[in-house]
Every structure is written in C-alpha cells, then in structure tokens.
N, CA, C and O atoms as CSV, one atom per row, in Angstrom:
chain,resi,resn,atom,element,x,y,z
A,1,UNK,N,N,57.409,-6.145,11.148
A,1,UNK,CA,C,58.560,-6.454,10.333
A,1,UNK,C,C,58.604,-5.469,9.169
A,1,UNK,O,O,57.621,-5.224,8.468
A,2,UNK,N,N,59.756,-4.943,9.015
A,2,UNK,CA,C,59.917,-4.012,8.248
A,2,UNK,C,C,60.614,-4.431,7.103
A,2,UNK,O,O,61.714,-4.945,7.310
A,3,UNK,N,N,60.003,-4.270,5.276
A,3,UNK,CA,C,60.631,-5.085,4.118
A,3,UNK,C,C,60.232,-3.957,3.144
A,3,UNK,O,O,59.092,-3.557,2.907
A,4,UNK,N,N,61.415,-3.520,2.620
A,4,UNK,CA,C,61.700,-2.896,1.143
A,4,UNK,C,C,60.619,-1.895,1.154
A,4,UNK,O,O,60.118,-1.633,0.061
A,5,UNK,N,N,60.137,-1.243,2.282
A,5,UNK,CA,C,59.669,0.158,2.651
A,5,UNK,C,C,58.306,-0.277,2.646
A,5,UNK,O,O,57.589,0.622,2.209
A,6,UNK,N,N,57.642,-1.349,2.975
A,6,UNK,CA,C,56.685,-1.833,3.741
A,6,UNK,C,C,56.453,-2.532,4.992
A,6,UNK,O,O,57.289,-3.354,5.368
A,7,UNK,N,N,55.563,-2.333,5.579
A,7,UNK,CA,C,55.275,-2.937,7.085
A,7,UNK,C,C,54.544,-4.070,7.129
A,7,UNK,O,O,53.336,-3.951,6.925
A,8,UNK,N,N,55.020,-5.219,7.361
A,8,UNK,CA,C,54.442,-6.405,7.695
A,8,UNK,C,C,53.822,-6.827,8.809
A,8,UNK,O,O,54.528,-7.468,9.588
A,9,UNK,N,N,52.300,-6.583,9.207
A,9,UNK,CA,C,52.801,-6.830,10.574
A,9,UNK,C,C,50.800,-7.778,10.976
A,9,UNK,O,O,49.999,-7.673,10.047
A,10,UNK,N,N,50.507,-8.231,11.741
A,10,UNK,CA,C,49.559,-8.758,12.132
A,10,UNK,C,C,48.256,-8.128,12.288
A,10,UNK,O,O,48.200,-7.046,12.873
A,11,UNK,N,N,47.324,-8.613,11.888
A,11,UNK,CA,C,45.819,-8.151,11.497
A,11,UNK,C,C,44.921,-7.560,13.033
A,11,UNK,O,O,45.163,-7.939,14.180
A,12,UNK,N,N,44.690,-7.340,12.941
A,12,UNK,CA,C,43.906,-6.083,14.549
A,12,UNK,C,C,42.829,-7.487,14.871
A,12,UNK,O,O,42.912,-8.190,15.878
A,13,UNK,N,N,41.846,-7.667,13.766
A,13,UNK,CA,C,40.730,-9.147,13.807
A,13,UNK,C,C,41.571,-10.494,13.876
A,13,UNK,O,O,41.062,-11.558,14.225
A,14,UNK,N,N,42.324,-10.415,13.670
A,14,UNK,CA,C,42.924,-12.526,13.307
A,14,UNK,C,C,44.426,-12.241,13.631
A,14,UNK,O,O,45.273,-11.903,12.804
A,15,UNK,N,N,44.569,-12.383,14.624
A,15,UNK,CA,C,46.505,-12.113,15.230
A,15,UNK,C,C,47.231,-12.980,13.617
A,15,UNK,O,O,47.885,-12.544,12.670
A,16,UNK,N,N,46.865,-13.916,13.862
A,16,UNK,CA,C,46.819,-15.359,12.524
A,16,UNK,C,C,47.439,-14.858,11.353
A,16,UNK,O,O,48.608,-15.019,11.004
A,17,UNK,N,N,46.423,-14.156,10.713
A,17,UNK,CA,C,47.101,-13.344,9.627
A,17,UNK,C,C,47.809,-12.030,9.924
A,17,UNK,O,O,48.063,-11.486,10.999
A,18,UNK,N,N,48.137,-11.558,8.250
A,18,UNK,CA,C,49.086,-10.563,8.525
A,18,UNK,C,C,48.559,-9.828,7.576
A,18,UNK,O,O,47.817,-10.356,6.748
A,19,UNK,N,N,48.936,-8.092,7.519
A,19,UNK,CA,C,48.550,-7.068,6.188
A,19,UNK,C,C,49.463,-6.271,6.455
A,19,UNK,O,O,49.933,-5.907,7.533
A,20,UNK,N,N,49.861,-5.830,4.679
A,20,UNK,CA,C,50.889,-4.842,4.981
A,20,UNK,C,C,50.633,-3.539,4.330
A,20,UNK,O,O,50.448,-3.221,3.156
A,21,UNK,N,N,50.691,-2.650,5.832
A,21,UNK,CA,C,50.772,-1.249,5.769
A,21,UNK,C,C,52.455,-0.433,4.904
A,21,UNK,O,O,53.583,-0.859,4.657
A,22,UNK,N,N,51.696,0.939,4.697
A,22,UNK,CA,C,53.265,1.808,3.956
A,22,UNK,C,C,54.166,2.188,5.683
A,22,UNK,O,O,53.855,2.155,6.874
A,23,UNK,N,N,55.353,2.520,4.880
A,23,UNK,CA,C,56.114,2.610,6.554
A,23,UNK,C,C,55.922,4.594,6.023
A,23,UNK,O,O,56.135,5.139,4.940
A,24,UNK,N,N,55.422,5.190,7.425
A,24,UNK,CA,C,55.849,6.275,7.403
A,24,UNK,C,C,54.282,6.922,7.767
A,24,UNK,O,O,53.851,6.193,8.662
A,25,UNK,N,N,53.723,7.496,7.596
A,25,UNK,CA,C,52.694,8.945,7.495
A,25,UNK,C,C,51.754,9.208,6.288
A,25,UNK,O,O,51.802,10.258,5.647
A,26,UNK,N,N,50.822,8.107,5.994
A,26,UNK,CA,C,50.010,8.602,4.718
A,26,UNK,C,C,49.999,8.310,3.361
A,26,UNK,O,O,49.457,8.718,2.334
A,27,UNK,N,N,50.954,7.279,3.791
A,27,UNK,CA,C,51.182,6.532,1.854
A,27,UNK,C,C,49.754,5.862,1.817
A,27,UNK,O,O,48.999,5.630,2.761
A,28,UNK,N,N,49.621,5.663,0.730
A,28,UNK,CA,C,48.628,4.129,-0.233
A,28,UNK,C,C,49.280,3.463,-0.222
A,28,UNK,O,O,50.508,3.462,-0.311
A,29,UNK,N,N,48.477,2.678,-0.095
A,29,UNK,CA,C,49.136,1.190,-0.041
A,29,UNK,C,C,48.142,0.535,-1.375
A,29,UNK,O,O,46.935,0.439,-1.597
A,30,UNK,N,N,49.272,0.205,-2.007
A,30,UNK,CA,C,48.715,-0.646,-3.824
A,30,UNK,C,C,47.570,-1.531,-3.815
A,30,UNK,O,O,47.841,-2.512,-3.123
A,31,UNK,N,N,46.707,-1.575,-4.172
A,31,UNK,CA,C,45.162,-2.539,-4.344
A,31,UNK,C,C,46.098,-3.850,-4.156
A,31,UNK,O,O,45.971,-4.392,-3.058
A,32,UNK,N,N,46.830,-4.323,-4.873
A,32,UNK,CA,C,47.041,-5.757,-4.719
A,32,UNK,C,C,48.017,-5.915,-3.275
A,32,UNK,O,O,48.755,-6.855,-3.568
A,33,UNK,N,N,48.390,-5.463,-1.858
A,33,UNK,CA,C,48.427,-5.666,-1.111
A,33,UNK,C,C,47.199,-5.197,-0.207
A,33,UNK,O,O,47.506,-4.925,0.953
A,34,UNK,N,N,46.022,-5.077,-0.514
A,34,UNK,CA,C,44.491,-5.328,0.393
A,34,UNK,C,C,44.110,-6.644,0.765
A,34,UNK,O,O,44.434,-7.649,0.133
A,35,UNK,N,N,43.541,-6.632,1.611
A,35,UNK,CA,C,43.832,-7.990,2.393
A,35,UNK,C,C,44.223,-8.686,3.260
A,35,UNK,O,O,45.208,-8.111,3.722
A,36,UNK,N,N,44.017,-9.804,3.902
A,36,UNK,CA,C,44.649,-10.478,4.839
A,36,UNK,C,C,45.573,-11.793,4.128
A,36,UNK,O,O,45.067,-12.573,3.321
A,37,UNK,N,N,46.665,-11.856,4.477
A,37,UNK,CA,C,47.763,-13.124,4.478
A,37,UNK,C,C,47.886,-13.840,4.978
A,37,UNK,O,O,47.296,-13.698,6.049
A,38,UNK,N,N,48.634,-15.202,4.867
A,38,UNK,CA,C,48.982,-16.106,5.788
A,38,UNK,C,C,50.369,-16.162,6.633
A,38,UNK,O,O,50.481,-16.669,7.750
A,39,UNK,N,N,51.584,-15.436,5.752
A,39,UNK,CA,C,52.164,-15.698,6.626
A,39,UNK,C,C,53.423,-14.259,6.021
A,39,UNK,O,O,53.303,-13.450,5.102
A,40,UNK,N,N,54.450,-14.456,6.941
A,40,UNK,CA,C,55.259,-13.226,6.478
A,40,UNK,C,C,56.204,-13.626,4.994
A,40,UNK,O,O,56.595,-12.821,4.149
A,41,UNK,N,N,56.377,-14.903,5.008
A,41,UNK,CA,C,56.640,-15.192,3.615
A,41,UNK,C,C,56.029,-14.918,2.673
A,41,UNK,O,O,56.617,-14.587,1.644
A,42,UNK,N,N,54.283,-14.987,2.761
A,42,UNK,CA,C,53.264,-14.868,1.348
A,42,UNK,C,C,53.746,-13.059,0.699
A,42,UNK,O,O,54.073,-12.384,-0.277
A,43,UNK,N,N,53.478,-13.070,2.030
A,43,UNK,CA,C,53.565,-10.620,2.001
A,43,UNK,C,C,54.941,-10.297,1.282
A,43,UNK,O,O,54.979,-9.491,0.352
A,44,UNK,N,N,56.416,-11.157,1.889
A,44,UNK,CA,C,57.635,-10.670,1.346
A,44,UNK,C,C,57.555,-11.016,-0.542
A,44,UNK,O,O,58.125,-10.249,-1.319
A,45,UNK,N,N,56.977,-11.933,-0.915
A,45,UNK,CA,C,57.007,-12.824,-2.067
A,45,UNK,C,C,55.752,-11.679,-3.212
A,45,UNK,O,O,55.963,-11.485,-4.409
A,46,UNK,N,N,54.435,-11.045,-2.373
A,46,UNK,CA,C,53.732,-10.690,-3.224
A,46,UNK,C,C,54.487,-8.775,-3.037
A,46,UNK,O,O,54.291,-8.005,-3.977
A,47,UNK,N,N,54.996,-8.453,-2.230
A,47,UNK,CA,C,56.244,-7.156,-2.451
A,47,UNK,C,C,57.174,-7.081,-3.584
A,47,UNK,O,O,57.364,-6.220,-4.443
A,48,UNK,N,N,57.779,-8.397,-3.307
A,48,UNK,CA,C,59.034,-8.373,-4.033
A,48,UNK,C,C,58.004,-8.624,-5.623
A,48,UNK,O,O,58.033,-7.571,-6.260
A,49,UNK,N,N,57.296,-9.539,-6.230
A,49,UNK,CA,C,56.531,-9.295,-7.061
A,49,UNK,C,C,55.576,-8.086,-7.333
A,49,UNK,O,O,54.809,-8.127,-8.295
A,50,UNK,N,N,55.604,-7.337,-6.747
A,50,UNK,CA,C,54.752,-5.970,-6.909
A,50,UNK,C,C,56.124,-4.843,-7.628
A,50,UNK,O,O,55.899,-4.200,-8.654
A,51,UNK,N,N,57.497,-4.765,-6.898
A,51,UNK,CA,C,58.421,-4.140,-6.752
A,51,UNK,C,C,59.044,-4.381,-8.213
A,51,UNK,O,O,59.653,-3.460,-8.757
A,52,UNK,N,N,58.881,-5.674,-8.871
A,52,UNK,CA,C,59.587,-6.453,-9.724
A,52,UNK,C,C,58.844,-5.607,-11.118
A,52,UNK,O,O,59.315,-5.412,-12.238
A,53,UNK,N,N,57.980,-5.351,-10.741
A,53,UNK,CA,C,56.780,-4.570,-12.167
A,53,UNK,C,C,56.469,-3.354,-12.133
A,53,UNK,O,O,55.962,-2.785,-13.099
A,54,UNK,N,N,56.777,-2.673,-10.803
A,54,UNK,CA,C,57.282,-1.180,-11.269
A,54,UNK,C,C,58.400,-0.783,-12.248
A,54,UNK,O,O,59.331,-1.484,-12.645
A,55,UNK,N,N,58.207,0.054,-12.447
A,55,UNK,CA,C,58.896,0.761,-13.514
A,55,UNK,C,C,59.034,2.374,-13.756
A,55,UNK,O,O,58.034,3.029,-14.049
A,56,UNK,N,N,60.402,3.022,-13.611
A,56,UNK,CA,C,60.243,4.190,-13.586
A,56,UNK,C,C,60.754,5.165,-14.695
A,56,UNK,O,O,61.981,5.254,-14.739
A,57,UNK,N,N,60.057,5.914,-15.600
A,57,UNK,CA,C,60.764,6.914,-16.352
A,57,UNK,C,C,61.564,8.287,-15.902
A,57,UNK,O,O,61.756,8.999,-14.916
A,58,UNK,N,N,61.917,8.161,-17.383
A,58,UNK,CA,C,62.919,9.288,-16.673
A,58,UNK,C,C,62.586,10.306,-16.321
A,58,UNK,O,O,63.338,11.199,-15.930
A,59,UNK,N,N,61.075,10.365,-16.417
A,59,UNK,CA,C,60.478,11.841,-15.259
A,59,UNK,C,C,60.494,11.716,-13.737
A,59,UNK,O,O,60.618,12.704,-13.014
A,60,UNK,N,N,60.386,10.669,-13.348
A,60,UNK,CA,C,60.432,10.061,-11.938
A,60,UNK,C,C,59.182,10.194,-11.777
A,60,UNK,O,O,58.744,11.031,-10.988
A,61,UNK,N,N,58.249,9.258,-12.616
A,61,UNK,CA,C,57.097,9.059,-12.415
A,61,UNK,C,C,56.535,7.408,-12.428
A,61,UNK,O,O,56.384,6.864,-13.522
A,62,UNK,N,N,56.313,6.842,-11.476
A,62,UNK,CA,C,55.845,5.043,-11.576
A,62,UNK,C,C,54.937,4.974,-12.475
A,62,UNK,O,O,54.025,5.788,-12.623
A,63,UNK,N,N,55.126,4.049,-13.088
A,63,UNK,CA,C,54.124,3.221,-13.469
A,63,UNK,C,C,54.039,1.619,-13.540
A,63,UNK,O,O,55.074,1.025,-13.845
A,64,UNK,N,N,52.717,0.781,-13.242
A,64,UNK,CA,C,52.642,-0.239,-12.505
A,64,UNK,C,C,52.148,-1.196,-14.028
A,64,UNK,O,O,51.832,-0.636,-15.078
A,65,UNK,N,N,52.171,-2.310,-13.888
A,65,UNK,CA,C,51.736,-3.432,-14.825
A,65,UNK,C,C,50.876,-4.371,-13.906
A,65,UNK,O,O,51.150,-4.562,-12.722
A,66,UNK,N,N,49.876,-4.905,-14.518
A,66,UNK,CA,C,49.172,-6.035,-13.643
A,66,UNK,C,C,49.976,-6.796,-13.110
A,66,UNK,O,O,51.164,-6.713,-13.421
A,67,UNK,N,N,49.591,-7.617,-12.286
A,67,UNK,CA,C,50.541,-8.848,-11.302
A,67,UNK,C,C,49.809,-9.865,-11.790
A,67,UNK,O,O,50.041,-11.020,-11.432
C-alpha cells in the first residue's frame, strides 16, 4: 500500500505485522518508522504524524521535531 510517498506493506518474519519502507531506490527511512506495526491504520496515523512536524525553510532544507 502506497501513502504520502511511503510503502506500507507486510513484515518478511510475521505476515501479521507491517513496516514501512521509502517508495523508490535508496531513501532512509526516519528512526521513528523502525519497527514492526499492527496494522495499516497504526503506519498511516504515525506518517501522517511524522509529516505533520516536518518543516521546511526557505533553503529547501527539512528539519524534523521529536514525535
């Protein structure tokens, strides 16, 4: 499942859970999506809260705030 330029998709060890990979070729993926989930709701909810606390200047450079 594909959400707001992340991949949602089921764990290789536990079909059960879920982890979400970057969509594309070589991104990082942010410390606070490491891990296994419960369900595709928990992953869309801790995105959209990850997404919610970026912040970009006008250099076009991110910067992140704790969650």
């Amino acid at each position: 499942m594909l959400y707001k330029g992340y991949i949602i998709k089921s764990y290789d060890k536990s079909p059960n859970l879920k982890v979400i990979v970057t969509e594309g070729r070589g991104g990082k993926v942010p410390d606070v999506f490491l891990g296994a989930h419960l369900s595709d709701g928990e992953c869309m909810k801790l995105i959209d809260k990850y997404k919610s606390k970026v912040k970009t200047n006008g250099k076009n450079k991110t910067t992140t705030s704790k969650l």
